[in-house]
N, C-alpha and C positions, 0 to 999 in steps of 0.2 A: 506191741502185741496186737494181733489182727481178728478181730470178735468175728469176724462172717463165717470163718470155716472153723473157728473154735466152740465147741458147745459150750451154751450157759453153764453146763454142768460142771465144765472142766475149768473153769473162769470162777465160778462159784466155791471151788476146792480151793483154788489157788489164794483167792481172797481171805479165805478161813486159814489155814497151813501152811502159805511162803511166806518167803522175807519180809518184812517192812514194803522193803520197794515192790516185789511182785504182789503183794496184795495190793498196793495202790493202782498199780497199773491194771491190774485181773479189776478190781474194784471198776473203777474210769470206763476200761472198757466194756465194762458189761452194760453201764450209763449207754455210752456212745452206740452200742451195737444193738441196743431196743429202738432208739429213735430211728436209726439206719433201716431196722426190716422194716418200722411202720412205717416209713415213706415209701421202701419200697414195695410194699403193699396197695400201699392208694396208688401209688404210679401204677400199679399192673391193673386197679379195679378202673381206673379212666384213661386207661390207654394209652399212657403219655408215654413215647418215646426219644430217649434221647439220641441223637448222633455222637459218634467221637471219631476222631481216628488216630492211629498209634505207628509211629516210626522210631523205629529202636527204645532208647531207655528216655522215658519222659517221669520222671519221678517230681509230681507236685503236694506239698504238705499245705494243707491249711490249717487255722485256727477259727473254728467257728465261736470262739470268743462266749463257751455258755448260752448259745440262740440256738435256735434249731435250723433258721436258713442254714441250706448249704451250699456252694463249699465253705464259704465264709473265706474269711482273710488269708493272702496266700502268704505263707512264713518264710518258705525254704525249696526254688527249683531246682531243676536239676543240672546239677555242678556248682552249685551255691556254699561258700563253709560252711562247718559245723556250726549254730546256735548255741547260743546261752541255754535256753529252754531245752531239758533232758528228754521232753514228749516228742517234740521233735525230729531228734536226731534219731530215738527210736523208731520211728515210724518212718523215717529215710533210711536208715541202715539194717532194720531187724529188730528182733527180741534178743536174741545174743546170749539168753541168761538160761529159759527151760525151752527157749522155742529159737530155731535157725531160722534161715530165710524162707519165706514161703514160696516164693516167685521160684523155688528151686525145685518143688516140688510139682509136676506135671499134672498129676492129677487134680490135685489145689486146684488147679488153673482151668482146668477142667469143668471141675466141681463149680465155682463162682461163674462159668460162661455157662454153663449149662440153667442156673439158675435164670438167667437173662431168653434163655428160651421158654423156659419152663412160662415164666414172666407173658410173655407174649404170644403162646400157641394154646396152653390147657388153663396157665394161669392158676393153677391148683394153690386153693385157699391157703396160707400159712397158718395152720393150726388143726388140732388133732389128726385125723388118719390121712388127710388129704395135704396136712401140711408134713407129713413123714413121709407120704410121696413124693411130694417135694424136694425132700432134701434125699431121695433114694435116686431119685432120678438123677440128682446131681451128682452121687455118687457112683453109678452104674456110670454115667458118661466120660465122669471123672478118670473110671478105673479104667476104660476102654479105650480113652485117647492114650493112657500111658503105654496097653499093650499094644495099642498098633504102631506106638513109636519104636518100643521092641521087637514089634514083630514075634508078638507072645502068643501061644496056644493057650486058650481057657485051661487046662491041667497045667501049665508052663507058669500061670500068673502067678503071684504073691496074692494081689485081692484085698491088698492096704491100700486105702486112702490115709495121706500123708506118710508114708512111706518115710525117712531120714528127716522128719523134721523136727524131732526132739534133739537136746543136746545130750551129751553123755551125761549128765547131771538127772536124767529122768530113765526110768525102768518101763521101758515100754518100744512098740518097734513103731507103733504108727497112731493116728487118731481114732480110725475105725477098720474093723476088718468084716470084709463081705461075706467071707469065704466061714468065718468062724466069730460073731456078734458075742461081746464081754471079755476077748479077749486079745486085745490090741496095745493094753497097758495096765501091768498094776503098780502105782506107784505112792510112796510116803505123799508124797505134795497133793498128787491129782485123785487118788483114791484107785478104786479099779472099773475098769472099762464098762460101765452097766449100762450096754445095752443087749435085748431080749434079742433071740434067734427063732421065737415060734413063738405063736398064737399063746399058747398057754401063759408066757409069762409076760402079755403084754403090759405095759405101765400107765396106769391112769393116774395123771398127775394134772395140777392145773399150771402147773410150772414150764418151762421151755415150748410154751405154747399147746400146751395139752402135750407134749411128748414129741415134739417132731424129730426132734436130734436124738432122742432114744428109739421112738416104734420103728425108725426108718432100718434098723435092723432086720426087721421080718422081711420087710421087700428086697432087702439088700440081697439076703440068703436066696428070697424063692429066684432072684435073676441070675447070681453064681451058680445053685442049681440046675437050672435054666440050661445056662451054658453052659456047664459039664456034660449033661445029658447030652446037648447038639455035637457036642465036642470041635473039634477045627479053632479057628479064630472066632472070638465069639463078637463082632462085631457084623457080623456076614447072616447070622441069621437069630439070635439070641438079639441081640441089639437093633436089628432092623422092627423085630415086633415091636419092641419096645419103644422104639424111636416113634413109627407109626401108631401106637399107641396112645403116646403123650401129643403128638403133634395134633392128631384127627380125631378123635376119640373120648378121650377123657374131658372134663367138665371142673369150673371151679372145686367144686364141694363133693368130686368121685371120692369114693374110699375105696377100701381094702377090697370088697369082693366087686366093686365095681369092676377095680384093675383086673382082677382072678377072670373074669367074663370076658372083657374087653382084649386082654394079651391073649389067652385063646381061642377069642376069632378073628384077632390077626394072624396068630399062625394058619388056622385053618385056609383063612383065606389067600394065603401064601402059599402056602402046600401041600394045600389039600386040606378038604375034612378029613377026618381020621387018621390024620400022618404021622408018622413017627416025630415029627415037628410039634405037631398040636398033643400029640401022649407027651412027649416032653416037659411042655409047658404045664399044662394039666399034674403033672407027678412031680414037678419041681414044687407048686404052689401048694401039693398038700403035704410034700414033706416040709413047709411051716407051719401048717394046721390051719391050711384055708383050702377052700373046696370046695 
């Protein structure tokens, strides 16, 4: 089971409501995936980058053995048999049980590389409004590498992140929906999909980082908007403010109406002040109740 693009929340249900075995595992992973964002928090606050490089399928398991170095001990490469140890083989083969493969899902892949910009260009805080940026930005990118792989029209998209990655054992079509927040899953195990779509029902919690995997809802909406209103492919001019946005613009610790300011004179400045681009933006961000 893979904590990065699963929310505490939904890690949290599983612990309380599954099996034996999924609550140990939801359990485990929730451990594993707070130490994972605080390194990679201080990695983004001193700069540290790492290099890799990736040719076809390189699947490496470690055991960080209980420490917090990582990666820690290597278990299991790739082409290596199955292990004795059950954590292992999951985290080589899948979840299998409420969760498929994630590597299958596009946007996932999306989502997790966008974080590694995000990381390195605005660097937006992990926590409260700036940390829901965070994870909206990696979902806007997320949803957009999937439709230019389809060659989707913003009216044409679905607007799920994780899209087919539950198994039939869960009632629900995806993890988050941009297009319509709170309703992506209701299910016996995972509860139902709460996250807010407008200002009004934001969530103040001290939990999942002040809210970041919840409020990231409202930004998610006001970019879907966004891109309805430009219509065409929405990575051509919805995604380009955006992009230029997060890359030049935005600031550790921007919140909410920082963005609302900041996406509208990138449009402007793309298309004009007063452009049917920059009314766009402008009437996407207050039909979430920012303005």
């Amino acid at each position: 089971m893979i904590g990065c693009i699963v929310p505490a929340y939904i890690l949290e249900k599983i612990a309380c409501r599954g099996a034996p075995h999924q609550k140990e595992c939801a359990l485990r992973t929730l451990i594993q995936t707070e130490q994972l964002r605080g390194q990679r928090s201080l990695l983004g606050r001193l700069g540290v980058l790492s290099e890799a490089s990736f040719a076809g399928k390189k699947r490496n398991v470690y055991d960080a053995q209980d420490n917090y170095p990582l990666p820690g001990s290597l278990v299991r490469a790739e082409g290596d048999k199955r292990k004795k140890d059950i954590a292992v083989n999951e985290a080589y083969d899948g979840d299998g049980d409420l969760f498929g493969r994630f590597t299958q899902c596009l946007d996932i892949i999306g989502h997790e590389l966008t974080h590694g910009t995000t990381q390195f260009e605005a660097n937006l805080s992990y926590e409260g409004q700036s940390g829901a940026l965070n994870e909206s930005f990696s979902d806007v990118f997320g949803s957009l590498l999937k439709q230019y792989k389809r060659k989707q029209k913003a009216k044409e998209a679905d607007w799920l992140i994780g899209e087919g990655l539950f198994t039939s054992k869960i009632q629900g079509k995806a993890l988050r929906s941009l297009k319509a927040p709170g309703t992506a899953y209701d299910d016996p195990v995972l509860g139902k999909d709460p996250q807010p779509g407008h200002m009004k029902d934001y969530v103040k919690t001290a939990q999942d980082n002040g809210g970041v995997h919840l409020n990231s809802g409202i930004p998610n909406r006001a970019f879907y908007e966004a891109a309805v209103r430009l219509g065409g492919y929405a990575w051509r001019k919805a995604g380009r403010i955006w992009y230029i946005t997060l890359k030049d613009r935005l600031r550790p610790n921007s919140d909410f109406r920082d963005t609302v300011r900041l996406t509208i004179a990138v449009a402007g400045e793309l298309f004009g002040k007063g452009s049917g681009e920059e009314r766009a933006v402008k009437s996407a961000w207050r039909s979430v109740g920012i303005g």
